[in-house]
N, CA, C and O of each residue as an XYZ file, in Angstrom:
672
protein
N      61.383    -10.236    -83.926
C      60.588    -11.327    -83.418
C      60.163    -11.036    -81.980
O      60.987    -10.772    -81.104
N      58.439    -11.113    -81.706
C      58.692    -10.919    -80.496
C      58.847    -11.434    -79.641
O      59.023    -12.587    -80.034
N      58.957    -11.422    -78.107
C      59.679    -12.561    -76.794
C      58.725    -12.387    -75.962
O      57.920    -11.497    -76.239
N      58.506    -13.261    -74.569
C      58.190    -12.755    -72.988
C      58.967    -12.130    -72.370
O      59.982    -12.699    -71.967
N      58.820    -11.204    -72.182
C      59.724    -10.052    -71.096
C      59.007     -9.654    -70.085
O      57.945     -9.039    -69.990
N      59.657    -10.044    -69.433
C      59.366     -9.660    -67.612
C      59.923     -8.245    -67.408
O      61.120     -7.971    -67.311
N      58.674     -7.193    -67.346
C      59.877     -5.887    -66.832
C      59.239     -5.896    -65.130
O      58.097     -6.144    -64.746
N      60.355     -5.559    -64.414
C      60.383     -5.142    -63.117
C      60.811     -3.403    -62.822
O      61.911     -2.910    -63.070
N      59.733     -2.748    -62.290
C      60.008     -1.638    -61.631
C      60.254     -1.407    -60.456
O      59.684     -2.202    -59.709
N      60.999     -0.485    -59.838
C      60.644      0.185    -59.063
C      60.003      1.628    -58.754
O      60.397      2.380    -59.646
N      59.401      2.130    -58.098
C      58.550      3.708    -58.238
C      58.392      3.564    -56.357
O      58.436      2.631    -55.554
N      58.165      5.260    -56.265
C      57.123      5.120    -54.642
C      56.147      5.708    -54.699
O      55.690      6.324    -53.735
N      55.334      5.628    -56.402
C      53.748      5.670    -56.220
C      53.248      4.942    -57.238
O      53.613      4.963    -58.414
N      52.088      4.064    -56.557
C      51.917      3.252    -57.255
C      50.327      2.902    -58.308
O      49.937      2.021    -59.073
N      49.700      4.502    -57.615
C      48.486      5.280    -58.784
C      48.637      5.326    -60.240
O      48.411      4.744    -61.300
N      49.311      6.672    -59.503
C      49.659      7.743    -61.099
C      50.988      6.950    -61.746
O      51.498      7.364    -62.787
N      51.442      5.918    -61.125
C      52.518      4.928    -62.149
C      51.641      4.252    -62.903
O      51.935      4.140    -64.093
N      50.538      3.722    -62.487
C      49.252      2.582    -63.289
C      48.594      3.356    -64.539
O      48.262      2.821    -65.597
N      48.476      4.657    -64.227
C      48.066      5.227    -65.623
C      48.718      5.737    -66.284
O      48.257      6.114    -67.361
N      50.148      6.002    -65.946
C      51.076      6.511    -66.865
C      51.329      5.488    -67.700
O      51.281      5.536    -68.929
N      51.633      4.440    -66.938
C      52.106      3.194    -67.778
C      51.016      2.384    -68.756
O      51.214      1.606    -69.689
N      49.990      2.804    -68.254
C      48.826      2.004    -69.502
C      48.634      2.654    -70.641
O      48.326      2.047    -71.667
N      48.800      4.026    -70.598
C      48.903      4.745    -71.509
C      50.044      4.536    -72.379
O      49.723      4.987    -73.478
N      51.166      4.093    -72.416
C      52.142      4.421    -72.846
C      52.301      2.741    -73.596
O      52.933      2.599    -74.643
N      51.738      1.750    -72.997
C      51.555      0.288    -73.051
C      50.629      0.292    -74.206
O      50.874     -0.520    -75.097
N      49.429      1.208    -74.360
C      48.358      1.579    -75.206
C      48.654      2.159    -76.420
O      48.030      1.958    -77.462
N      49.947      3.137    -76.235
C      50.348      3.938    -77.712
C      51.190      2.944    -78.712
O      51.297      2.833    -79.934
N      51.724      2.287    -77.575
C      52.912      1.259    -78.387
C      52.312      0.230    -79.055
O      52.837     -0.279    -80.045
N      50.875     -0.257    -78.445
C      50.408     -1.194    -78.649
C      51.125     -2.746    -78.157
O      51.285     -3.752    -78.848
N      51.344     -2.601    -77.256
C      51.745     -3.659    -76.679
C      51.120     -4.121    -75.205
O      51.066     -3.529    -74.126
N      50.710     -5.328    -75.598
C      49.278     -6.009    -74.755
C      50.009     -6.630    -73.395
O      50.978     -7.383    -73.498
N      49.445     -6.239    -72.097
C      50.121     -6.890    -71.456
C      49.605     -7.991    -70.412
O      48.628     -7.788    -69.691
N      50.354     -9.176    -70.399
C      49.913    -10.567    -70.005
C      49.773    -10.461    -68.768
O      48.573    -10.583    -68.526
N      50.479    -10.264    -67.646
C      50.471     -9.954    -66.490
C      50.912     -8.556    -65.761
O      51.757     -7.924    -66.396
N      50.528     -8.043    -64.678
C      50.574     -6.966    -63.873
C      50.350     -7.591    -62.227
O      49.383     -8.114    -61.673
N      52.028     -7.186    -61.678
C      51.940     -7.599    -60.536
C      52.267     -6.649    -59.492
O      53.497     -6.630    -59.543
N      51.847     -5.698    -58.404
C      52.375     -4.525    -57.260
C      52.090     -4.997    -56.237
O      51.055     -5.480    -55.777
N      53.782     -4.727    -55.617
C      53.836     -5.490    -54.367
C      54.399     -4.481    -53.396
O      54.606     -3.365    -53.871
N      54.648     -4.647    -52.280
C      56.029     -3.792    -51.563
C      56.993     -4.474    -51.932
O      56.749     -5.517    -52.538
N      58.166     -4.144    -51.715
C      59.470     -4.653    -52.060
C      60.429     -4.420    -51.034
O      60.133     -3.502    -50.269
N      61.397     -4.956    -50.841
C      62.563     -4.739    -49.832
C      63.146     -3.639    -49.174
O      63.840     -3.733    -48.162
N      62.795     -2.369    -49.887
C      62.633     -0.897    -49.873
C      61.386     -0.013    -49.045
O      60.258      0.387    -49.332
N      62.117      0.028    -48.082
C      60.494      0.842    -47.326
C      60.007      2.335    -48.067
O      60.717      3.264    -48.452
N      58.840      2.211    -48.096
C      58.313      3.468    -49.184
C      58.465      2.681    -50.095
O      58.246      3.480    -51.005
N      58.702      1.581    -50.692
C      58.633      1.543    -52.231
C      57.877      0.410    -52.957
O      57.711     -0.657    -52.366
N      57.430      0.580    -54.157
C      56.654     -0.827    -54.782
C      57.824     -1.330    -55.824
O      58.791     -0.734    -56.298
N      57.358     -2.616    -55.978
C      57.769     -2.936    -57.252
C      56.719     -3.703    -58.411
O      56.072     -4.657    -57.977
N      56.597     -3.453    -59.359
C      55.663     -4.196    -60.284
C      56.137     -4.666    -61.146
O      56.861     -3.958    -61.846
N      55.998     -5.678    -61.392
C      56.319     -6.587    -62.289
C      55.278     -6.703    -63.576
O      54.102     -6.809    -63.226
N      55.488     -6.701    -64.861
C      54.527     -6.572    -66.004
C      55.358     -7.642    -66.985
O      56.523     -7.574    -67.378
N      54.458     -8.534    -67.206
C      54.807     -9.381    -68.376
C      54.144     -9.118    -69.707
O      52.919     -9.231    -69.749
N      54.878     -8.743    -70.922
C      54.783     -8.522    -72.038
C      55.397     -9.765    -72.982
O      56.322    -10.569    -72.873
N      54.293     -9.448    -74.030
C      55.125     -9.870    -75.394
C      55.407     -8.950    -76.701
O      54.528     -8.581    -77.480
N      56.612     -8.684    -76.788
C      57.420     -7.623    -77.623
C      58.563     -8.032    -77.993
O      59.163     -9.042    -77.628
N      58.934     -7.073    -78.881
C      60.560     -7.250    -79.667
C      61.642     -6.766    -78.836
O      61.328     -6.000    -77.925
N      62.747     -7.048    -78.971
C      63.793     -6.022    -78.144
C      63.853     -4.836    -78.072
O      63.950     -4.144    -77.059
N      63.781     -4.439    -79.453
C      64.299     -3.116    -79.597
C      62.721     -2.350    -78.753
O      62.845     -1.397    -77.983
N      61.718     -2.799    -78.989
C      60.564     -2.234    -78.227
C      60.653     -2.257    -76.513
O      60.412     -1.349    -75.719
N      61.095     -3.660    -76.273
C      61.414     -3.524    -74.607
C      62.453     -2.510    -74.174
O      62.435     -1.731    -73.221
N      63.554     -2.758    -75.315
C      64.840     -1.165    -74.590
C      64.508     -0.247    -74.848
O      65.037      0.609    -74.140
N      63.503      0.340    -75.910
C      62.863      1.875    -75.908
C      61.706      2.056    -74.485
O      61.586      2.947    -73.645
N      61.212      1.174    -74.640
C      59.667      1.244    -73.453
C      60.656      1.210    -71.791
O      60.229      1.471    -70.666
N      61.743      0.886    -72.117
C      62.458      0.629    -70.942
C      62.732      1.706    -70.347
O      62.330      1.909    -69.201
N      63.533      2.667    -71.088
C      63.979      3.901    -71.013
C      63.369      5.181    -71.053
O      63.883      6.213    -70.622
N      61.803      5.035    -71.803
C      60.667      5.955    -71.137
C      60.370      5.830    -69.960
O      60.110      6.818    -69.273
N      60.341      4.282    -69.358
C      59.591      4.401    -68.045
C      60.423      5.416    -67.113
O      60.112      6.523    -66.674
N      61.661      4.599    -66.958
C      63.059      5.354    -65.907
C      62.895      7.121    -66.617
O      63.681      8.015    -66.303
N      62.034      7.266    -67.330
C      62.209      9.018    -67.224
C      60.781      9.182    -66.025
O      60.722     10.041    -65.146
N      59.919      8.306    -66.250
C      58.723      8.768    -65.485
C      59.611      9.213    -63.919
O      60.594      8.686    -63.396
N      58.752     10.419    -63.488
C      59.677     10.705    -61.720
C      59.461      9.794    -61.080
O      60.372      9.193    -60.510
N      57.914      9.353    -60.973
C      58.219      8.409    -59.740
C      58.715      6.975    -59.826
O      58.601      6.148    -58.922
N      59.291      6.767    -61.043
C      60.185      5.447    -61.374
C      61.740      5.542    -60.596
O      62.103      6.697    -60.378
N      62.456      4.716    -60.267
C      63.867      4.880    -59.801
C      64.602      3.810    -60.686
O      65.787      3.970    -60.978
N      63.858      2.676    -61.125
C      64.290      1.973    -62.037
C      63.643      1.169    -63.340
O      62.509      1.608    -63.530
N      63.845      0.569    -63.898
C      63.470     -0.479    -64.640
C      64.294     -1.360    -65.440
O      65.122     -1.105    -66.314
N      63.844     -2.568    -64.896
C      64.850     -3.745    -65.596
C      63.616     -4.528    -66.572
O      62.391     -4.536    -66.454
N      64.545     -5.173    -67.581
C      63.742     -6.145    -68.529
C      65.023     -7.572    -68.550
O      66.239     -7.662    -68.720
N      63.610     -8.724    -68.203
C      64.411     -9.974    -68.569
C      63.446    -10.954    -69.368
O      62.267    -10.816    -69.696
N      64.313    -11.949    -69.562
C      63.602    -12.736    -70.425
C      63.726    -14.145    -69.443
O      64.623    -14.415    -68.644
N      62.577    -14.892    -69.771
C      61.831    -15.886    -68.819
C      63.745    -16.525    -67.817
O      64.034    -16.499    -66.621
N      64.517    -16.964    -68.965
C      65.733    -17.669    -68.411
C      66.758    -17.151    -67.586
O      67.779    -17.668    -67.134
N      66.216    -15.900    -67.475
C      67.204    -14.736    -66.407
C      66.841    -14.572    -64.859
O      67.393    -14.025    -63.904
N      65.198    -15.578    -65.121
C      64.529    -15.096    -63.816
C      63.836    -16.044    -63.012
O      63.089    -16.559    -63.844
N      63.643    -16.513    -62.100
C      62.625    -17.356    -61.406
C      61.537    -16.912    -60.880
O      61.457    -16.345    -59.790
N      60.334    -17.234    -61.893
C      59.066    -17.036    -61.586
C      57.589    -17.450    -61.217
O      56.991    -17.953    -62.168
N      57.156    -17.390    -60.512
C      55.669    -18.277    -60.188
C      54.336    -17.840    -60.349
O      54.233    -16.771    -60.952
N      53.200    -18.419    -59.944
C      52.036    -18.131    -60.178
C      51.313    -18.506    -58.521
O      52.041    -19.071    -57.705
N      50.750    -18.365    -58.372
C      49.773    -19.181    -57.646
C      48.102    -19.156    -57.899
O      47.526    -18.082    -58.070
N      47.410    -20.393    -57.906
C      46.024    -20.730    -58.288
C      45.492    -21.288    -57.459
O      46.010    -22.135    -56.732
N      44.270    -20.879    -57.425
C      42.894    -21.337    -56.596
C      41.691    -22.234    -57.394
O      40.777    -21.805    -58.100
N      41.985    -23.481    -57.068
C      40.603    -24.410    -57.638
C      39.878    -24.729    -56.915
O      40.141    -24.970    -55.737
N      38.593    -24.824    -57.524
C      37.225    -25.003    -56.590
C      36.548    -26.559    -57.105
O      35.965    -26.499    -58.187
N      36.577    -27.916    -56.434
C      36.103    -28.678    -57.142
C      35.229    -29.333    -56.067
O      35.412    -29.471    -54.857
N      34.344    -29.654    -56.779
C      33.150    -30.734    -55.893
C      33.919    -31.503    -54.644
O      34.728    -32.390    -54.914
N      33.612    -31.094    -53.094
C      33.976    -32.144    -51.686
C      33.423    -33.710    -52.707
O      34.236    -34.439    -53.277
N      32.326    -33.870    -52.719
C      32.188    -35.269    -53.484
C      32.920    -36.010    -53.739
O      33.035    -37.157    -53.307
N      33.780    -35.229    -54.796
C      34.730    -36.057    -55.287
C      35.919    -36.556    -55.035
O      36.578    -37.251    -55.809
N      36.330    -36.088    -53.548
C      36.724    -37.083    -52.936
C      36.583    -38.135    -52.182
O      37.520    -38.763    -51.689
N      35.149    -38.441    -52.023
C      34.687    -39.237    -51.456
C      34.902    -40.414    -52.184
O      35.350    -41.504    -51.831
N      34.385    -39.877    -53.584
C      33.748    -41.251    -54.687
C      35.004    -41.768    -56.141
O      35.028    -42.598    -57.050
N      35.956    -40.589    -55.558
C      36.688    -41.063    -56.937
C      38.574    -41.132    -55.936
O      39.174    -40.309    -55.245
N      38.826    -42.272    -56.301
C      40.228    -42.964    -55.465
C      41.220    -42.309    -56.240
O      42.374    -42.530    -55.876
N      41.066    -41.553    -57.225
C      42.698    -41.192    -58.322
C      42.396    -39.757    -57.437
O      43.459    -39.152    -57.301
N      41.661    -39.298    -57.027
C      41.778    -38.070    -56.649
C      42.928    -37.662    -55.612
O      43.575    -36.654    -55.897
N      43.218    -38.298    -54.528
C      44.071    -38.308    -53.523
C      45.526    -38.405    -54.000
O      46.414    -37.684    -53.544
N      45.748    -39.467    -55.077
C      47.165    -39.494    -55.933
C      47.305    -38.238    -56.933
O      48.270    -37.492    -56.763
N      46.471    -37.995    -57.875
C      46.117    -36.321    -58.268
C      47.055    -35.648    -57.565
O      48.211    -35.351    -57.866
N      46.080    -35.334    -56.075
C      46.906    -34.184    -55.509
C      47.938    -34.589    -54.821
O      48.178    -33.550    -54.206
N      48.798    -35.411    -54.443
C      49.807    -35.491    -54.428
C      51.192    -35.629    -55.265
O      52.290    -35.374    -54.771
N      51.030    -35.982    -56.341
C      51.365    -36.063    -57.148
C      51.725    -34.573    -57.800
O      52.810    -34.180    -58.229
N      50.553    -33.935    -57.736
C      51.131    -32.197    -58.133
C      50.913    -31.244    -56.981
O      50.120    -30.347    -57.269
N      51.357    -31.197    -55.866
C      51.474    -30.937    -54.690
C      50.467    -29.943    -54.583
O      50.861    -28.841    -54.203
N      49.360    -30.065    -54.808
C      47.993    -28.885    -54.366
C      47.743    -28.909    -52.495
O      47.596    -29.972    -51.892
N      47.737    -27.801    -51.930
C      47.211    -27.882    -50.906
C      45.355    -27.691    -50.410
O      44.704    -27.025    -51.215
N      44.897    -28.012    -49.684
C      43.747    -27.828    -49.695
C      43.509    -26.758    -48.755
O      43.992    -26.872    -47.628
N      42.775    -25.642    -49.081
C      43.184    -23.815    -48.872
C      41.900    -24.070    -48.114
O      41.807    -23.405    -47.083
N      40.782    -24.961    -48.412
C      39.329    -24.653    -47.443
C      38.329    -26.039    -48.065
O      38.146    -26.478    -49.200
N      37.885    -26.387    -46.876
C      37.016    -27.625    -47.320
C      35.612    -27.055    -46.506
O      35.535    -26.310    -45.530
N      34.466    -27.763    -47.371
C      33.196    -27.287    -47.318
C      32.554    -28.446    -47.727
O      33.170    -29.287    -48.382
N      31.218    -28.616    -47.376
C      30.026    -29.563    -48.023
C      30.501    -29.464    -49.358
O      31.330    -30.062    -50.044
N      29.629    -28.418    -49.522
C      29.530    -28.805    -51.432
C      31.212    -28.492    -52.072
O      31.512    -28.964    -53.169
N      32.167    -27.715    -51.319
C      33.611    -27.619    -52.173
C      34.556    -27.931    -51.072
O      34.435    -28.015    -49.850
N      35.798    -28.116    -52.133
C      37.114    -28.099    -51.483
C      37.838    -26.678    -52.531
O      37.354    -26.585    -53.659
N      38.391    -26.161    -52.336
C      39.582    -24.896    -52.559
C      41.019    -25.657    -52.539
O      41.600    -25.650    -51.454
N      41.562    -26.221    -53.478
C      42.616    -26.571    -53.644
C      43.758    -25.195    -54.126
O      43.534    -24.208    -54.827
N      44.838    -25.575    -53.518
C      46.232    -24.478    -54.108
C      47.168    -24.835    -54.568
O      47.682    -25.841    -54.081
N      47.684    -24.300    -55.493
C      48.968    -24.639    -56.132
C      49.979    -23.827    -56.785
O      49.594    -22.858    -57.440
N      51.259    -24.096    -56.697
C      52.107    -22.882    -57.093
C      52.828    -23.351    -58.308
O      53.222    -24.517    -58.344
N      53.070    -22.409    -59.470
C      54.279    -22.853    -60.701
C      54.341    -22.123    -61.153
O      53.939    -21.036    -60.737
N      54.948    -22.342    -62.391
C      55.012    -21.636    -63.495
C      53.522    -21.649    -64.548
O      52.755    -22.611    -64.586
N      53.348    -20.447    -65.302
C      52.351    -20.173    -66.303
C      51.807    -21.514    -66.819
O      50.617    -21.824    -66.772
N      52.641    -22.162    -67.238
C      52.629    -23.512    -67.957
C      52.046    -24.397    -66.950
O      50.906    -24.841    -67.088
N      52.904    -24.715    -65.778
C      52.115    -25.736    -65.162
C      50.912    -25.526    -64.522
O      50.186    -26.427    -64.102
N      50.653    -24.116    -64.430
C      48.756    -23.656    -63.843
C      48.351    -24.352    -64.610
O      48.142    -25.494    -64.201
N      47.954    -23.988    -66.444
C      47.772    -24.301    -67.519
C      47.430    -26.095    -67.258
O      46.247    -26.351    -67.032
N      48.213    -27.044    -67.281
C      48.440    -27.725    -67.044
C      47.431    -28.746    -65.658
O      46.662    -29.705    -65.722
N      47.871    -28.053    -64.735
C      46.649    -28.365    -63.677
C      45.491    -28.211    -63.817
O      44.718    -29.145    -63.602
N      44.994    -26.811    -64.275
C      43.681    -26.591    -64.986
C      43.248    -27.607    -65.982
O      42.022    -27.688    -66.061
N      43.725    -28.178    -66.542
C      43.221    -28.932    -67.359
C      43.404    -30.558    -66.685
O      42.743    -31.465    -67.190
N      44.092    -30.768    -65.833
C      44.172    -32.707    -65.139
C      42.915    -31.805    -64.779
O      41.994    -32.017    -65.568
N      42.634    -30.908    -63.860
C      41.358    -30.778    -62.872
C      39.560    -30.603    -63.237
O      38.453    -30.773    -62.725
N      40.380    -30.037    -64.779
C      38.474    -30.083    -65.353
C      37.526    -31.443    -65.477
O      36.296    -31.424    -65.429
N      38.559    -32.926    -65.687
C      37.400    -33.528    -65.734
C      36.924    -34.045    -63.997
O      36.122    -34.958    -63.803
N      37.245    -33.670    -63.457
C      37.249    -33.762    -61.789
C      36.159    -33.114    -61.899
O      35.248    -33.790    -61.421
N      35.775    -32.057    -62.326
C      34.457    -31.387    -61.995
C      34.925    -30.242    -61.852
O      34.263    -29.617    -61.023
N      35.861    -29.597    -62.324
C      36.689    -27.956    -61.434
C      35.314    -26.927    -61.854
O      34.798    -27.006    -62.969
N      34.890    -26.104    -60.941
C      33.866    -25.534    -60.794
C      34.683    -23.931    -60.883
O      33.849    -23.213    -61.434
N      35.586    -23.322    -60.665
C      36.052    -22.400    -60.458
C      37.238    -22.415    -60.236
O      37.770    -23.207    -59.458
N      38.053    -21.211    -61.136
C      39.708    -21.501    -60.784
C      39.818    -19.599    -60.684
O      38.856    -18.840    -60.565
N      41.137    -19.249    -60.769
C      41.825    -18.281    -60.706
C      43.446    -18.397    -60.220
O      43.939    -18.940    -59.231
N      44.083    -17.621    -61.387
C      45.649    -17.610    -60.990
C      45.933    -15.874    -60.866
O      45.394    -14.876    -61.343
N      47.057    -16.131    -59.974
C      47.757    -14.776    -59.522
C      48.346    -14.164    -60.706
O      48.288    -14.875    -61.710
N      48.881    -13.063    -60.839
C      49.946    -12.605    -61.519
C      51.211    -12.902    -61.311
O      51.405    -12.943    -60.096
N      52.187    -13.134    -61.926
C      53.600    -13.287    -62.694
C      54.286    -12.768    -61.308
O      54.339    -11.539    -61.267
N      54.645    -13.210    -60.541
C      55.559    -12.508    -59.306
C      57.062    -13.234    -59.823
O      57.194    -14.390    -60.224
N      58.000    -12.319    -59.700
C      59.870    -12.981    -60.511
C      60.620    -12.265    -59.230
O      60.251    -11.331    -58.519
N      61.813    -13.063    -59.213
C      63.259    -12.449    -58.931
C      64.450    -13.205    -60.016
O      64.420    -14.285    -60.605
N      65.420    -12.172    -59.974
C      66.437    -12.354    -60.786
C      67.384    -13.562    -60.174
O      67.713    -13.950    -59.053
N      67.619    -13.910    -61.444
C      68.495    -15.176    -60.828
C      69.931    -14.893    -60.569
O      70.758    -15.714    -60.174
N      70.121    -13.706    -60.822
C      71.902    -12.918    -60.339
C      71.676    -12.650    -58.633
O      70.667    -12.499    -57.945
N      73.092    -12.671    -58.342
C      72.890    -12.267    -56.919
C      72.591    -10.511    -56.735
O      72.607     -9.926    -55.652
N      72.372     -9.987    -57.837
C      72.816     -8.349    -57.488
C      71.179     -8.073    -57.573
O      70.447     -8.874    -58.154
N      70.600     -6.696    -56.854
C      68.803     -6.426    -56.699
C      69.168     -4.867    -56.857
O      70.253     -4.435    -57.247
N      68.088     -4.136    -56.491
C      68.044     -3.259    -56.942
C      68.520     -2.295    -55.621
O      68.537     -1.067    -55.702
N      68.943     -3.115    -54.266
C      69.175     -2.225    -52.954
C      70.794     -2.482    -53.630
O      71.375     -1.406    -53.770
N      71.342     -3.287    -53.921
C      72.963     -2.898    -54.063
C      73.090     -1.951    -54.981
O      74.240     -1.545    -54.819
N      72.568     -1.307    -55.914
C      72.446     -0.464    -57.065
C      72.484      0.839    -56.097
O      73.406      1.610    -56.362
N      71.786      1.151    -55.207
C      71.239      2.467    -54.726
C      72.532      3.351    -53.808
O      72.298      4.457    -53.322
Protein backbone atom coordinates (compact mmCIF):
# COMPACT_ATOMS: atom_id res chain seq x y z
CA UNK A 1 0.00 0.00 0.00
CA UNK A 2 1.39 3.13 -0.78
CA UNK A 3 2.17 6.12 2.02
CA UNK A 4 3.61 9.95 2.15
CA UNK A 5 7.17 9.73 2.84
CA UNK A 6 9.20 12.53 3.54
CA UNK A 7 12.83 11.58 2.53
CA UNK A 8 15.47 14.01 3.86
CA UNK A 9 19.03 14.16 2.48
CA UNK A 10 22.01 15.24 3.05
CA UNK A 11 24.84 15.73 0.01
CA UNK A 12 27.51 18.80 -0.60
CA UNK A 13 26.35 19.08 -4.17
CA UNK A 14 23.38 20.02 -4.95
CA UNK A 15 23.45 19.85 -9.22
CA UNK A 16 24.58 16.57 -10.13
CA UNK A 17 22.40 15.27 -6.85
CA UNK A 18 19.10 16.83 -8.88
CA UNK A 19 19.80 14.68 -11.83
CA UNK A 20 20.94 11.73 -10.33
CA UNK A 21 17.98 11.63 -8.30
CA UNK A 22 15.33 12.34 -11.06
CA UNK A 23 16.58 9.77 -12.90
CA UNK A 24 16.40 7.19 -10.51
CA UNK A 25 12.75 8.75 -9.22
CA UNK A 26 11.94 8.22 -13.17
CA UNK A 27 13.08 4.42 -13.41
CA UNK A 28 11.13 3.51 -10.32
CA UNK A 29 8.38 5.42 -11.38
CA UNK A 30 7.68 7.15 -8.51
CA UNK A 31 6.14 10.73 -8.85
CA UNK A 32 7.31 13.22 -6.66
CA UNK A 33 4.97 15.74 -4.69
CA UNK A 34 7.41 18.02 -3.33
CA UNK A 35 11.24 19.00 -3.71
CA UNK A 36 12.76 21.17 -1.17
CA UNK A 37 17.08 22.47 -1.09
CA UNK A 38 18.12 24.35 1.52
CA UNK A 39 21.48 24.87 3.52
CA UNK A 40 21.33 23.03 6.59
CA UNK A 41 23.14 23.26 9.94
CA UNK A 42 26.31 21.86 8.26
CA UNK A 43 28.54 24.36 6.56
CA UNK A 44 29.23 23.09 2.95
CA UNK A 45 26.16 21.18 3.06
CA UNK A 46 22.42 20.99 1.63
CA UNK A 47 19.68 19.20 2.67
CA UNK A 48 16.58 18.31 0.47
CA UNK A 49 13.74 17.22 1.42
CA UNK A 50 11.42 15.18 -1.32
CA UNK A 51 7.95 14.14 -0.62
CA UNK A 52 6.77 10.96 -2.26
CA UNK A 53 4.02 8.60 -2.49
CA UNK A 54 5.27 4.90 -2.34
CA UNK A 55 5.28 1.57 -0.59
CA UNK A 56 7.85 0.71 2.05
CA UNK A 57 9.62 -1.70 0.68
CA UNK A 58 10.16 0.97 -2.35
CA UNK A 59 11.15 3.85 0.14
CA UNK A 60 13.92 1.31 1.93
CA UNK A 61 15.28 0.22 -1.51
CA UNK A 62 15.26 3.99 -3.06
CA UNK A 63 16.71 4.78 0.37
CA UNK A 64 19.73 2.82 0.14
CA UNK A 65 20.57 3.69 -3.56
CA UNK A 66 20.62 7.21 -2.72
CA UNK A 67 23.33 6.82 0.44
CA UNK A 68 25.47 4.94 -2.35
CA UNK A 69 25.33 8.17 -4.54
CA UNK A 70 29.09 9.99 -3.36
CA UNK A 71 27.86 13.09 -2.87
CA UNK A 72 25.05 11.82 -0.46
CA UNK A 73 26.27 11.40 3.37
CA UNK A 74 22.82 10.42 4.27
CA UNK A 75 19.27 9.63 3.82
CA UNK A 76 16.42 9.30 6.11
CA UNK A 77 12.67 8.38 5.28
CA UNK A 78 9.65 9.33 7.54
CA UNK A 79 6.23 9.23 7.48
CA UNK A 80 4.03 12.48 7.96
CA UNK A 81 3.70 11.44 12.13
CA UNK A 82 7.50 11.27 12.71
CA UNK A 83 7.89 14.80 11.52
CA UNK A 84 6.81 18.44 11.77
CA UNK A 85 6.14 19.99 8.61
CA UNK A 86 5.02 23.25 6.82
CA UNK A 87 4.28 25.04 3.75
CA UNK A 88 4.18 28.55 3.19
CA UNK A 89 1.68 30.48 0.56
CA UNK A 90 1.30 33.61 -1.19
CA UNK A 91 -2.31 35.01 -2.07
CA UNK A 92 -3.07 37.75 -4.25
CA UNK A 93 -6.65 39.15 -3.72
CA UNK A 94 -8.41 42.35 -4.82
CA UNK A 95 -7.21 45.74 -2.10
CA UNK A 96 -11.14 46.30 -2.78
CA UNK A 97 -12.11 43.86 -0.93
CA UNK A 98 -11.27 45.07 1.97
CA UNK A 99 -12.77 48.01 1.75
CA UNK A 100 -16.32 46.63 0.79
CA UNK A 101 -16.62 43.30 2.39
CA UNK A 102 -16.58 43.33 6.67
CA UNK A 103 -16.00 39.21 6.96
CA UNK A 104 -12.79 39.92 5.36
CA UNK A 105 -10.83 41.31 8.41
CA UNK A 106 -12.31 38.25 10.70
CA UNK A 107 -11.14 35.84 7.63
CA UNK A 108 -7.78 36.88 8.25
CA UNK A 109 -7.61 36.71 11.60
CA UNK A 110 -9.11 33.97 12.24
CA UNK A 111 -6.48 31.98 9.98
CA UNK A 112 -3.59 34.09 10.86
CA UNK A 113 -2.56 35.40 7.16
CA UNK A 114 -0.15 38.18 7.22
CA UNK A 115 -0.31 40.87 4.73
CA UNK A 116 3.29 40.42 2.74
CA UNK A 117 2.42 43.79 0.40
CA UNK A 118 -0.52 46.09 -0.14
CA UNK A 119 -1.15 47.91 -3.46
CA UNK A 120 -4.15 49.74 -5.30
CA UNK A 121 -5.39 47.04 -7.19
CA UNK A 122 -3.82 43.97 -4.59
CA UNK A 123 -3.03 42.91 -1.24
CA UNK A 124 -0.35 39.71 -0.99
CA UNK A 125 -1.57 37.89 1.91
CA UNK A 126 0.78 34.97 3.81
CA UNK A 127 0.26 32.04 5.48
CA UNK A 128 1.97 29.09 6.97
CA UNK A 129 0.66 25.13 7.55
CA UNK A 130 0.40 22.13 6.67
CA UNK A 131 -0.47 20.75 2.87
CA UNK A 132 -4.01 20.46 4.04
CA UNK A 133 -4.53 23.69 5.55
CA UNK A 134 -2.93 25.72 2.28
CA UNK A 135 -5.59 23.53 0.52
CA UNK A 136 -8.01 24.75 2.76
CA UNK A 137 -7.23 28.54 2.70
CA UNK A 138 -7.15 28.40 -1.00
CA UNK A 139 -10.41 27.57 -1.13
CA UNK A 140 -12.15 30.14 2.10
CA UNK A 141 -10.07 32.69 -0.34
CA UNK A 142 -11.46 31.95 -3.87
CA UNK A 143 -14.75 33.38 -3.35
CA UNK A 144 -12.95 36.66 -2.05
CA UNK A 145 -11.77 37.09 -5.49
CA UNK A 146 -8.12 35.22 -4.99
CA UNK A 147 -6.46 36.31 -8.20
CA UNK A 148 -3.19 34.39 -7.68
CA UNK A 149 -1.74 31.97 -5.16
CA UNK A 150 1.46 29.85 -4.83
CA UNK A 151 2.77 27.45 -2.05
CA UNK A 152 6.37 26.57 -1.08
CA UNK A 153 7.65 23.13 -0.91
CA UNK A 154 7.36 20.59 2.03
CA UNK A 155 10.21 22.00 4.44
CA UNK A 156 10.22 19.03 7.82
CA UNK A 157 12.28 18.38 10.92
CA UNK A 158 12.16 15.28 12.89
CA UNK A 159 10.31 15.18 15.85
CA UNK A 160 13.23 13.06 17.82
CA UNK A 161 15.76 15.03 19.50
CA UNK A 162 18.68 13.27 17.49
CA UNK A 163 19.71 15.26 13.56
CA UNK A 164 22.02 14.35 11.44
CA UNK A 165 25.19 16.58 13.25
CA UNK A 166 24.97 14.02 16.32
CA UNK A 167 25.31 11.06 13.79
CA UNK A 168 28.64 12.51 12.26
Amino acid sequence: MKNEFTLTIYSEDQIRLISKLSSMFLRKQIQILSLNMSICEIDNMYRHTIVVNATLDQIINLTAQIEKIIEVYKCYYHINEEIVFMQTALFKVPTVLFMTNGDTELMLRENNFKIAEIQKEYTILQATGTDDEIVCLTEKLKPFGLIEFVASSRIALEKSNKGFCTEM
